[in-house]
N, C-alpha and C positions, 0 to 999 in steps of 0.2 A: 579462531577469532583473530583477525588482522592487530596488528599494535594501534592501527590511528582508531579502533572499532573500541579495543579497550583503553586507550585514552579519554576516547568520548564518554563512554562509560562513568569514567570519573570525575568528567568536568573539563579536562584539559583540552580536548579539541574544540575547535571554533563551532558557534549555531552558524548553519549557515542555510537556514530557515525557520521562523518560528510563526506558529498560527495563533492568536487571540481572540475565544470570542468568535469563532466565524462558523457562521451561520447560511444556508442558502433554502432559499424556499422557491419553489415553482408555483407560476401560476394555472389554476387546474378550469378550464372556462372559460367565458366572459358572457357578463352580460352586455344589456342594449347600448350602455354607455362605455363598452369598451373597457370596462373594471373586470380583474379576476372573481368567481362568483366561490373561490375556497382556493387555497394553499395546498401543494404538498411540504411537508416540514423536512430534505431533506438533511440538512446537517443541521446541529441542535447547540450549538457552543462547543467548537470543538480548541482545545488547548492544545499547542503540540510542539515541541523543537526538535528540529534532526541535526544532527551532530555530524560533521565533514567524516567521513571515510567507512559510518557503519551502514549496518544493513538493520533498517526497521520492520518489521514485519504486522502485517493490517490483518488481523484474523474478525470475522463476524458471521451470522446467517446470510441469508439473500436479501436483500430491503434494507440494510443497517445502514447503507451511508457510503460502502467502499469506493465503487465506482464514481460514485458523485463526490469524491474527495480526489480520486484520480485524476477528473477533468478538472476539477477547481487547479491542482496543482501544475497540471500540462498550460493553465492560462485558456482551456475552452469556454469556459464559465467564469462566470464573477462572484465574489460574495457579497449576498444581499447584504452582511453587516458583517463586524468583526475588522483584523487587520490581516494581513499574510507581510511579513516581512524577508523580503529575500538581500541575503549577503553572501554576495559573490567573493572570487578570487582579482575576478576584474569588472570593467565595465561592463560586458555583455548581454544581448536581453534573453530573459527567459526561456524565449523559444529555441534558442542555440543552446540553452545551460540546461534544459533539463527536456530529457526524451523519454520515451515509452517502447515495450515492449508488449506488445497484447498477448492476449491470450490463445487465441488460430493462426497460425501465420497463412495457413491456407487462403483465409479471408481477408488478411492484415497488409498483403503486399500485390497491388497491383499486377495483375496476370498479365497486361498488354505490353509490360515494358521488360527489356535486358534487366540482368543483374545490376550488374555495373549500372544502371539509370535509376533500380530500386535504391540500391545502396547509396547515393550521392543525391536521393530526392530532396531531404532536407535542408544540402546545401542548394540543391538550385531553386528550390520556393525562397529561401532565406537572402539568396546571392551572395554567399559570402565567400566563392569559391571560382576564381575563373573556369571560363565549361572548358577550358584545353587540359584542365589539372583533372576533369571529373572521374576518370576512368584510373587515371594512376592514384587515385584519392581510393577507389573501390577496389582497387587490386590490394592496396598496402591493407585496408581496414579488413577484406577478406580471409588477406590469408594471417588475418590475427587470431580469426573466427575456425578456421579450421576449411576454410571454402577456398578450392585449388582457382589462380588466378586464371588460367585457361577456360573455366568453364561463364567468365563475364557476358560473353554473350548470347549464354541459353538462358530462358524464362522463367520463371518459380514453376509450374506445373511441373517441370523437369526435372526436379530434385525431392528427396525423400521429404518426411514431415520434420525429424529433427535437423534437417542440410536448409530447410525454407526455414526454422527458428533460428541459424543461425546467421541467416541473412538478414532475418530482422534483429537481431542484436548488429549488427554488422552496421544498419543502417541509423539504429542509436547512437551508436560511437561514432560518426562520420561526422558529425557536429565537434567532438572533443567533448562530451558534457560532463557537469560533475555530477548530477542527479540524475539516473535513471529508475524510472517507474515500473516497474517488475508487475503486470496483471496477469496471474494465474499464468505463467510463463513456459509452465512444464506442462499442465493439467490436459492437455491434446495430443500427449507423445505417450507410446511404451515406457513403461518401468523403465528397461535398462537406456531408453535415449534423453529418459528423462535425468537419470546420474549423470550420463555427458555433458547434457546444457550445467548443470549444476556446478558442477565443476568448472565448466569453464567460465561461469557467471561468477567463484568464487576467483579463479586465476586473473579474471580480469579486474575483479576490483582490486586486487594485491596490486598488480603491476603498474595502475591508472591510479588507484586513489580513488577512486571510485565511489557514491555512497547508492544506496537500493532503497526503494522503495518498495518492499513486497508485499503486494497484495495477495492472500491464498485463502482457498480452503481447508489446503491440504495441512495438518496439522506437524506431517512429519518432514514437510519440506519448510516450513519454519522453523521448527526445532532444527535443520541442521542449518537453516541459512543464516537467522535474524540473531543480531546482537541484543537487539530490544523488541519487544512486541506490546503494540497497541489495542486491545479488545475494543470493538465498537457495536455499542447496541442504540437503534432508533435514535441513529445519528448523533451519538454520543460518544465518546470514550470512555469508557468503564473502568477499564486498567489499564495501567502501564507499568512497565519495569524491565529486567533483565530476560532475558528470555527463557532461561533456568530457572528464575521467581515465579515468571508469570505462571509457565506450563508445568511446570512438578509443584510448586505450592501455591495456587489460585487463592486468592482469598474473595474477589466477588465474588457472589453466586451463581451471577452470569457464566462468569469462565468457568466455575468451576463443573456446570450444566452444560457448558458447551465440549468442554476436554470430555466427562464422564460420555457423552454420548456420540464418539471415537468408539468404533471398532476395534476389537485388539483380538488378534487370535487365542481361541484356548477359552476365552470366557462370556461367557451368557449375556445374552441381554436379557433383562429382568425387565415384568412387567410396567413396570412404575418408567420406563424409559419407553416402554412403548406407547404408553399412554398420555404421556407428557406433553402439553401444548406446543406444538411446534409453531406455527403463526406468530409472527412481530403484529401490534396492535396498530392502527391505519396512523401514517403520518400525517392526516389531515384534521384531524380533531385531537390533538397529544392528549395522553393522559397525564393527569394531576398527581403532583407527588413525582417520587420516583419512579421513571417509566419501566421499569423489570418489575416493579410490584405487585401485578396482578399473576405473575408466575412466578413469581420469588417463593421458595419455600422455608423462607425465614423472616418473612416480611411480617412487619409489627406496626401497630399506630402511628407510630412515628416518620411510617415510609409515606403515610397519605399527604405530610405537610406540603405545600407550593415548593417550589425548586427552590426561590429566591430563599427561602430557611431552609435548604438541604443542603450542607458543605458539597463542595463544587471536584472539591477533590481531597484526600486525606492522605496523610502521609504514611505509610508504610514501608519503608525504607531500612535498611538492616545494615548496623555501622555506625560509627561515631566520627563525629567531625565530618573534615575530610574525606576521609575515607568512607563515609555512610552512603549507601547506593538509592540512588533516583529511583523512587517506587511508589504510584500512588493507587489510591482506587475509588470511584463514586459510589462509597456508600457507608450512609452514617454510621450502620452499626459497627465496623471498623474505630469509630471515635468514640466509642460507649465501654 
């Protein structure tokens, strides 16, 4: 863990984003007069600050909200309510400050173009770079990435699957940004190319300052990336906290149903996991109450009430004062 990662940790480093309340709903139809004829719901009130220099990490199923939190953040989308507060280091707009890395690079970087014109795309949509500077822009940022300056002129087909991920980090950092958005970043490479990226996704944010936004499914590439991890279910956050809280001592039920059914060598899967609801319930009609409560297997009367009487968030946190760590979770029995 970087110093500026555990400074954040305890409050000392700057928010230099926080989300309130924000909410996005798609429209699913229309009718005759041009009205949506149902919603999908999704982000659900999401709470969130990132802290300059750490690595947050977004764990959930398929359908929970990740991706549609990724574009809200890239500035693809808008939210239908809520606020997103961005504070920079200086003026500049979002699309310069905060980049993405997807998930396939195979699919992620134009095949028709050089390197050298992948890697300096963002400055020439954004124009913030004269085109005579482009290529020596893409040699320098290259060979930060591990990609020899010589080969600028050959096409992504032409290089292996982890040498095209490194082109598109490559072409993240050609903005300078201090957000990078990490989507399932390894999840398309071998085991061992996926330790290469990792590492160098860890060297680079030492060296930059860097903060990550990681999205994943992979449990054990958060556990070694994330300073903090976010659980999101049916477009919520569920918990939050250190990333050694979250994932060794879960206290929702949600995480703790999502860690227990992690593969691990050596031990069984027991029937009660095979059988276990795997489907999120349809984001167009929510359920009432607590949205885990129809598969919670500690859910009580209390979980049926309407949201607006269910604590929003609870504090969970271990420590005094000061020194007490940021740790919450959406669920009342926590507060009981």
């Amino acid at each position: 863990m970087t110093s500026a990662a555990l400074a954040s940790l305890n409050g000392k480093s700057p928010t230099i984003l926080g989300l309130q309340d924000v909410r996005v709903h798609y429209p699913m139809g229309k009718d005759w007069l041009g009205r949506p004829k149902a919603l999908a719901h999704a982000l659900n009130g999401i709470d969130l600050q990132v802290r300059a220099g750490e690595t947050l990490g977004v764990v959930g199923e398929s359908g929970c909200g990740k991706s549609t939190l990724a574009q809200l953040l890239m500035g693809l989308i808008k939210p239908t309510s809520g606020t997103l507060d961005w504070i920079y280091n200086n003026a500049r707009e979002r699309s310069s400050n905060v980049q993405i890395v997807f998930q396939d690079p195979q699919s992620s970087l134009d095949p028709r173009l050089p390197v050298w014109k992948v890697i300096t795309e963002p400055l020439f949509v954004q124009r913030s770079a004269p085109r005579r500077d482009m290529r020596e822009i893409a040699a320098r940022v290259a060979s930060q990435v591990g990609i020899r300056t010589e080969y600028m002129e050959r096409f992504p087909h032409q290089f292996s699957g982890g040498q095209r991920q490194r082109i598109a980090i490559a072409r993240a950092l050609s903005c300078d940004p201090d957000i990078i958005v990490l989507d399932e970043p390894t999840s398309a490479l071998d085991i061992s190319v996926q330790a290469q990226i990792l590492n160098l996704l860890a060297e680079l944010q030492r060296s930059r300052n860097l903060t990550y936004i990681l999205i994943s499914h992979n449990v054990s590439v958060v556990r070694h990336m994330a300073d903090r991890v976010a659980v999101m279910y049916l477009g919520q956050i569920v918990e939050l906290g250190s990333a050694s809280e979250v994932l060794e001592r879960p206290r929702h039920p949600y995480t703790q149903l999502l860690l227990e059914a992690v593969p691990r060598l050596g031990v069984a899967v027991d029937d009660a996991q095979v059988s276990a609801p795997t489907e999120l319930p349809g984001n167009r009609n929510l359920p009432t109450g607590c949205f885990f409560r129809d598969r919670c297997p500690k859910a009580t009367a209390g979980c049926e009430k309407p949201q607006a009487l269910l604590p929003a968030r609870v504090d969970v946190g271990v420590g005094v004062g000061a020194a007490r760590s940021a740790e919450w979770v959406r669920c009342h029995l926590q507060s009981v």
